[in-house]
VODRENTI-915667 format. One line per 8 residues: number of its first residue (from 1); their letters; for each residue x, y, z of C-alpha. Coordinates in pm, whole numbers. Layout:
REM VODRENTI-915667
NUM> a> X Y Z | ... .
REM end
This chain:
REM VODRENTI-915667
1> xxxxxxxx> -11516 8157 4567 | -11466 8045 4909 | -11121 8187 5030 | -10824 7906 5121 | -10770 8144 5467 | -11124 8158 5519 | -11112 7790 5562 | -10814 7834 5814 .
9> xxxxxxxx> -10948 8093 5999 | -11298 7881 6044 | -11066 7547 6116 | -10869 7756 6382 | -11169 7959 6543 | -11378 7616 6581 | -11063 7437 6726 | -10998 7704 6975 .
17> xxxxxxxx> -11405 7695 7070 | -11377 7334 7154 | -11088 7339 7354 | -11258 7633 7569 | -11581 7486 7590 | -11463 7174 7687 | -11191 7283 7944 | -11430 7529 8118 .
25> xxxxxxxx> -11660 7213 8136 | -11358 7010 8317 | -11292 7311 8535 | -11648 7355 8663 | -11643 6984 8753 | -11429 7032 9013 | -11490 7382 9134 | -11445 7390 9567 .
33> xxxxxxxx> -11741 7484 9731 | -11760 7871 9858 | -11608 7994 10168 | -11926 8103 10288 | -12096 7813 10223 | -11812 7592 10392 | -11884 7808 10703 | -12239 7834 10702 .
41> xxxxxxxx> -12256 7404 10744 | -12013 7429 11020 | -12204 7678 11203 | -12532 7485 11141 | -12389 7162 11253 | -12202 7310 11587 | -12496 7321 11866 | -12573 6917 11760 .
49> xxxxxxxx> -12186 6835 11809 | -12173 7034 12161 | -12504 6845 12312 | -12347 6497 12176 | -11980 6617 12307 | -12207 6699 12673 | -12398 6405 12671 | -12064 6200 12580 .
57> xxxxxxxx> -11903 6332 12862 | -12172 6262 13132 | -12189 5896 12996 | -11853 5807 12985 | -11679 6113 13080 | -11327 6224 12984 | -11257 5908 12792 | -11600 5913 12598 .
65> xxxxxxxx> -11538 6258 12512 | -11215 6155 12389 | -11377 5890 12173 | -11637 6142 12059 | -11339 6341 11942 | -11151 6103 11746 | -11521 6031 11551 | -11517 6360 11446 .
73> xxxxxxxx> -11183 6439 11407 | -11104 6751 11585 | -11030 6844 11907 | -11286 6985 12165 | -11324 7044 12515 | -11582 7090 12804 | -11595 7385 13060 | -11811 7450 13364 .
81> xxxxxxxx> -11978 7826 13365 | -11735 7933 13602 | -11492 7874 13270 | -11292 7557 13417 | -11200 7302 13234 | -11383 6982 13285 | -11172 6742 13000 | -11048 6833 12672 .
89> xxxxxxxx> -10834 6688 12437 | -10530 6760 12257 | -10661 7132 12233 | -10684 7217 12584 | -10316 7144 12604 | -10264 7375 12309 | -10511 7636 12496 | -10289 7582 12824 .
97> xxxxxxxx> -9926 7602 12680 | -10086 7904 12429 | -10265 8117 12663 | -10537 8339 12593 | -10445 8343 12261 | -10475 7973 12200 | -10805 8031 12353 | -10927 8302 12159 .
105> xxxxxxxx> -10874 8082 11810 | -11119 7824 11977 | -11505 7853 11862 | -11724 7821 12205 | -12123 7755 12225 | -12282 7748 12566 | -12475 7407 12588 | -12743 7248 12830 .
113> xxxxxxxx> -12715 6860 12850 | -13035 6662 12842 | -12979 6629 13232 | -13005 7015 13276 | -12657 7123 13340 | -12514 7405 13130 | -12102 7384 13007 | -11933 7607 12760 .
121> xxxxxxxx> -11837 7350 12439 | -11482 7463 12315 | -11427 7302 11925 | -11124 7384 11777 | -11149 7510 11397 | -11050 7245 11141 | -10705 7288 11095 | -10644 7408 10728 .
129> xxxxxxxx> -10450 7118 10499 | -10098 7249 10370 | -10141 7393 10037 | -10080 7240 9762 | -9747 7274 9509 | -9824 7512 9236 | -9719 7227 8989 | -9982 7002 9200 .
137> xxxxxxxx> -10268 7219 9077 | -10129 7220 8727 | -10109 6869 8725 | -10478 6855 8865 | -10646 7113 8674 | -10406 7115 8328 | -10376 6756 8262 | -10719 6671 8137 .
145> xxxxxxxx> -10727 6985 7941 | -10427 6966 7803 | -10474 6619 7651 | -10787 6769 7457 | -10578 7039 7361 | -10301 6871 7225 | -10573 6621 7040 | -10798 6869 6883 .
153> xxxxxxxx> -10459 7084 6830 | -10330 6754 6617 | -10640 6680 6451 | -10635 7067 6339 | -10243 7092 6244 | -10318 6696 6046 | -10582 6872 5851 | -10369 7216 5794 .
161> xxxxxxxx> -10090 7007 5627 | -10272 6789 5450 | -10423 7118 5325 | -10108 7290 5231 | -9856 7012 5208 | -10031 6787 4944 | -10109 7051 4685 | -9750 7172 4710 .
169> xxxxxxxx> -9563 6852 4642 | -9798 6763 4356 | -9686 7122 4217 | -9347 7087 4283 | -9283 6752 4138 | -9458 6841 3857 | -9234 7162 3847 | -8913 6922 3829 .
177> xxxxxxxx> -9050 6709 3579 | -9136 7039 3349 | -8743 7184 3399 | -8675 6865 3320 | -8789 6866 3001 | -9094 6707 3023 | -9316 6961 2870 | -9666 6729 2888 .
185> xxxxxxxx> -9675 6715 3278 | -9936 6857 3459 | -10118 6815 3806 | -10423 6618 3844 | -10704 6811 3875 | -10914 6629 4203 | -11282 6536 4041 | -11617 6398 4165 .
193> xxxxxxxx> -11803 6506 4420 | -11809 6890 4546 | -11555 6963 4836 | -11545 7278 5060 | -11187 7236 4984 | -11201 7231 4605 | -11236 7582 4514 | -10934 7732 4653 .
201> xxxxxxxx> -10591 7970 4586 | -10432 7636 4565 | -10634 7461 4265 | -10603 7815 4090 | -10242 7821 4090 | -10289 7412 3956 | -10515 7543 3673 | -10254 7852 3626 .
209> xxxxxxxx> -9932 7582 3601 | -10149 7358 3381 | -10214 7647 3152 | -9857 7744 3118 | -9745 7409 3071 | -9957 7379 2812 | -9890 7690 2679 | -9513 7621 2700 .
217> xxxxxxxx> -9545 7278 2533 | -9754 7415 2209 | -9504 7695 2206 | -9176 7470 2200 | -9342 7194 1965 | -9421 7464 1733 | -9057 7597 1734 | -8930 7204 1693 .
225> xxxxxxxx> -9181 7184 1386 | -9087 7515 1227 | -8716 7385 1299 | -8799 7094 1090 | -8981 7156 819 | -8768 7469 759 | -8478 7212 763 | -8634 7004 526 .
233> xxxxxxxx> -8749 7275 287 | -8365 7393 284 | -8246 7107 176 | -8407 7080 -155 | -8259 7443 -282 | -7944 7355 -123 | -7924 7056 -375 | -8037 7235 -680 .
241> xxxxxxxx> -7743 7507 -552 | -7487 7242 -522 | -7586 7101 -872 | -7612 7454 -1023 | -7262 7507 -854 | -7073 7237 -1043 | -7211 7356 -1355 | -7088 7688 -1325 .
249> xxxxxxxx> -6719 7559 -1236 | -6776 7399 -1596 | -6802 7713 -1734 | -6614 7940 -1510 | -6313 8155 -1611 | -6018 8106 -1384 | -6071 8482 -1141 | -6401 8337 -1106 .
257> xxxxxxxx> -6271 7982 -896 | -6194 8168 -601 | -6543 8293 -537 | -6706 7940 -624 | -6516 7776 -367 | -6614 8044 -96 | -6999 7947 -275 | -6926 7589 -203 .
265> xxxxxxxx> -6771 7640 137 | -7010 7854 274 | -7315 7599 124 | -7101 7262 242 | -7177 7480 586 | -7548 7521 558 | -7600 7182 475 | -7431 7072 801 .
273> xxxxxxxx> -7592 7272 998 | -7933 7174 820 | -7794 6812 920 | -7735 6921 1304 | -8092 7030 1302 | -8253 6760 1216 | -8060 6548 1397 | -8127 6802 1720 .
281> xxxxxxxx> -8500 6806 1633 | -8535 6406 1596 | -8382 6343 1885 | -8560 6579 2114 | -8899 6391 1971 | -8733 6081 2130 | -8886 6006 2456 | -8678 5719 2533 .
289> xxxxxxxx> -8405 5542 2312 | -8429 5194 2180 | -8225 4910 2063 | -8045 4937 2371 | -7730 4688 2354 | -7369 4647 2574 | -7180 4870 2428 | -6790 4927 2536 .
297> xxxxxxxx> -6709 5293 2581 | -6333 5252 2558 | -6386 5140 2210 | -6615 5333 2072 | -6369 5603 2211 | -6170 5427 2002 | -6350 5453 1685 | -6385 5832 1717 .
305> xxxxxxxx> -6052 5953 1750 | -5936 5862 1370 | -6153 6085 1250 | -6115 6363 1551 | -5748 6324 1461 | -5771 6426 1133 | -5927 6721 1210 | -5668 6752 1478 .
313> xxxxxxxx> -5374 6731 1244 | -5529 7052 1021 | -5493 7248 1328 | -5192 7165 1478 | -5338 6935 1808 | -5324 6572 1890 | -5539 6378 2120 | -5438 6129 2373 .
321> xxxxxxxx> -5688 5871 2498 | -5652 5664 2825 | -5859 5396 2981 | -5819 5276 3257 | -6106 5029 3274 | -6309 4866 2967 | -6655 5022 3081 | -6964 4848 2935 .
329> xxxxxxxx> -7295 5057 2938 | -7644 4982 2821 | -7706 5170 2522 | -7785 5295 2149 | -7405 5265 1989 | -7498 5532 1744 | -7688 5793 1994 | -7367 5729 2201 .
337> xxxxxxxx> -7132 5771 1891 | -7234 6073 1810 | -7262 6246 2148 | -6858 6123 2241 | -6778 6231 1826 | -6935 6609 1867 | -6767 6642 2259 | -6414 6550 2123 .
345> xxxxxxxx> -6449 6778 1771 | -6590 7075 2022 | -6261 7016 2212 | -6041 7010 1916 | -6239 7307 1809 | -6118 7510 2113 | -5792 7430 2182 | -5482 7611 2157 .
353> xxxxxxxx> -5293 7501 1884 | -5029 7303 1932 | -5157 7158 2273 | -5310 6843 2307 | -5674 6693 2388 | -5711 6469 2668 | -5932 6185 2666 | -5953 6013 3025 .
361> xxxxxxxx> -6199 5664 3099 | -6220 5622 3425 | -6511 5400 3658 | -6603 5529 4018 | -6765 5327 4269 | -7119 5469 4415 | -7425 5382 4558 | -7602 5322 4229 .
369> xxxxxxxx> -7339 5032 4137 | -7083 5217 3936 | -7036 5482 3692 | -6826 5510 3369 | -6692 5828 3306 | -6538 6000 3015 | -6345 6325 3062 | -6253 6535 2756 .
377> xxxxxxxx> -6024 6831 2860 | -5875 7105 2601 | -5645 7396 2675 | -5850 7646 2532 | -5949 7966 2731 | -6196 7817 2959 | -6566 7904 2954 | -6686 8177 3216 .
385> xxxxxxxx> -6874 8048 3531 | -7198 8131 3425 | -7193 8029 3109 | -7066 7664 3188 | -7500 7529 3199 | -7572 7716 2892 | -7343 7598 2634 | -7574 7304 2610 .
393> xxxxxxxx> -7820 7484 2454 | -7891 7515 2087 | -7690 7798 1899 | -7567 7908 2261 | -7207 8021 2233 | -6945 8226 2428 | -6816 8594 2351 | -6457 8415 2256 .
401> xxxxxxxx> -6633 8140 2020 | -6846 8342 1811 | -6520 8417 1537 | -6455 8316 1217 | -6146 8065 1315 | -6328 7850 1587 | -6657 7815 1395 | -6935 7594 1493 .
409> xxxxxxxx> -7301 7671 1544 | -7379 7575 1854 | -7593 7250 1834 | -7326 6972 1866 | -7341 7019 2260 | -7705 6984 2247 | -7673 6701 2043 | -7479 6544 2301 .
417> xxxxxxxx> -7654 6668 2626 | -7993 6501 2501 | -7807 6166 2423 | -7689 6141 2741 | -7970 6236 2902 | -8126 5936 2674 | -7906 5699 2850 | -7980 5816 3181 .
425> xxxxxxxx> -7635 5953 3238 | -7537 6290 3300 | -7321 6608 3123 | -7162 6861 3343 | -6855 7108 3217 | -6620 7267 3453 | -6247 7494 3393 | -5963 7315 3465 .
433> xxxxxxxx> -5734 7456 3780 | -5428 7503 3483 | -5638 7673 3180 | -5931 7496 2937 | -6236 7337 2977 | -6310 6971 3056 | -6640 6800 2948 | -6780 6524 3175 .
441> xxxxxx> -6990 6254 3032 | -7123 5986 3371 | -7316 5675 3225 | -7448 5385 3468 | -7245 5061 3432 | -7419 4781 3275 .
REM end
């Protein structure tokens, strides 16, 4: 299997070849010719320019010589044998004011004119051009190269993230959906034609998520069918043992009532929490809820206190409900029902007795057009930080909860949490700055 950094390594090593080959190609284009062979033309050309310069001069003398001059733009000048000057241009001034050392820079080359008469030809050297700025050769020898660079560079770093990026989005959505809940996601698997980017660490680790998702989803819908069919396959005894119950009251001597009520307690119990289960398992097999309808929250708040009040009164609390908005949401009345009915018992559950529950209704502006939300505080100890995700779990309860007086099993909250995740809303739980817990429940208005 062809290696994922292989593939980089190859991408990056024929990248950098390119950009070599092609800026020593640019470089060589304009390479200067050699010193030597700058100096081996001038000295080749030199005894033509000192017979033309002679000849000028005995035309037209001092003025053609100063013509001649111009054409070839440099200075020169004429001397007899003797080493007097005969006419010169701008150089013999320089030779005059300089001295023998202005006279030493000058190349000479004795010269016989066509009409027989020797001079000694004085040309001054071409005068050297200032150099240039060191950002001046960067500009003239970088630019070119550097837009190839930077285009084969882009073309290389496009590839590299399409390489890395892509793969790792798909995977992490698909992560999200899966701790979401959404146990049947997995990441396409790219088919057709053979790629040399097919076989890589990357579609290993998609095979590897695909097989744990799969893995994870056979795992958890064999859990939810156990759940159920366990469930169901309780309920039948449970009958026969309620049935069986009433006939032994029938027959009972009195010192034998107190242990069939704990019998009847202790099955009235079981068969609730048989209840909760089912409920728990049909409504994680829900994907999405139907029979959506408006639905007012402040009174189906309403509707739930009577009965949250009664088993209020057996322990000593009250609940106090305020609205201060009628919220209408979009959704199943009895899915919603039964999440706002478990909440408020789980509060009255946990409270201190003799305090009160508070139910608050509240709507809050927000970029997704409004939200109704529903607070339901106690004054109970509190949960602890790190427990305040997990109660929503099934069977998950606190150190402090696990006695005989507060009761419960545990699956009410997740009974809630997945109704409200049903109606696109969301549950969060937090301690309250003066003691308890408060329960948040955020629908989208309708």
């Amino acid at each position: 299997m062809r290696g994922l950094f292989l593939k980089i390594f190859a991408i990056f090593w024929v990248a950098q070849s390119l950009i070599f080959v092609i800026s020593t190609a640019l470089i060589l284009r304009h390479r200067p010719p050699s010193p030597g062979a700058f100096l081996d033309t001038l000295s080749g050309n030199l005894p033509n320019e000192a017979r033309a310069a002679a000849a000028a001069f005995e035309t037209g003398g001092c003025a053609a010589l100063q013509h001649y001059a111009a054409t070839e733009k440099h200075d020169m000048a004429l001397d007899d044998m003797s080493g007097e000057t005969l006419c010169a241009t701008a150089v013999s001034d320089e030779r005059t004011n300089g001295g023998q050392a202005a006279r030493q820079s000058m190349w000479s080359l004795p010269v016989v004119s066509a009409a027989g008469k020797h001079y000694l030809y004085l040309a001054a050297p071409p005068r050297r051009p200032k150099p240039p700025a060191w950002y001046e050769n960067l500009a003239h020898f970088a630019i070119p190269q550097l837009l190839v660079a930077i285009a084969v560079g882009g073309v290389t770093t496009f590839v590299l993230v399409l390489l890395f990026t892509r793969p790792l989005v798909r995977l992490r959505t698909a992560a999200r959906e899966l701790a979401q809940g959404k146990l049947n996601t997995r990441v396409n698997v790219a088919t057709g034609h053979p790629s040399p980017f097919r076989e890589d660490e990357f579609q290993a680790l998609v095979h590897d998520f695909n097989h744990m998702a799969g893995r994870l989803e056979s795992l958890v819908s064999a859990q939810q069918l156990l759940l159920r069919d366990v469930s169901h396959e309780l309920r039948s005894p449970l009958a026969r043992l309620s049935v069986a119950l009433e006939l032994a009251r029938e027959d009972a001597e009195p010192a034998m009532l107190n242990h069939l009520h704990r019998i009847e307690r202790e099955t009235n119990r079981l068969n609730l929490l048989i209840g909760q289960l089912l409920t728990l398992s049909s409504m994680e097999a829900i994907e999405r809820a139907e029979n959506f309808e408006s639905v007012s929250l402040r009174e189906l708040v309403r509707e739930v206190i009577p009965d949250a009040e009664y088993e209020a009164g057996q322990q000593q609390t009250s609940i106090c409900f305020e609205a201060s908005d009628d919220c209408m949401v979009r959704g199943n009345r009895q899915l919603l029902y039964r999440a706002i009915e478990n909440i408020v018992r789980n509060a009255v559950r946990y409270t201190d007795a003799g305090s009160q529950v508070e139910v608050h209704l509240n709507v809050k502006d927000d970029d997704s057009g409004g939200s109704a939300i529903l607070e339901v505080s106690d004054h109970g100890p509190g949960i602890p930080e790190s427990d305040l995700e997990a109660i929503f779990r099934p069977f998950y309860r606190v150190d402090h909860a696990r006695s005989q007086d507060t009761g419960g099993f545990g699956v009410g909250l997740a009974i809630a949490e997945r109704a409200v995740k049903l109606h696109n809303g969301k549950l969060r739980a937090f301690n309250r700055a003066g003691g308890g817990a408060t329960i948040e429940m955020r629908f989208p208005l309708n």
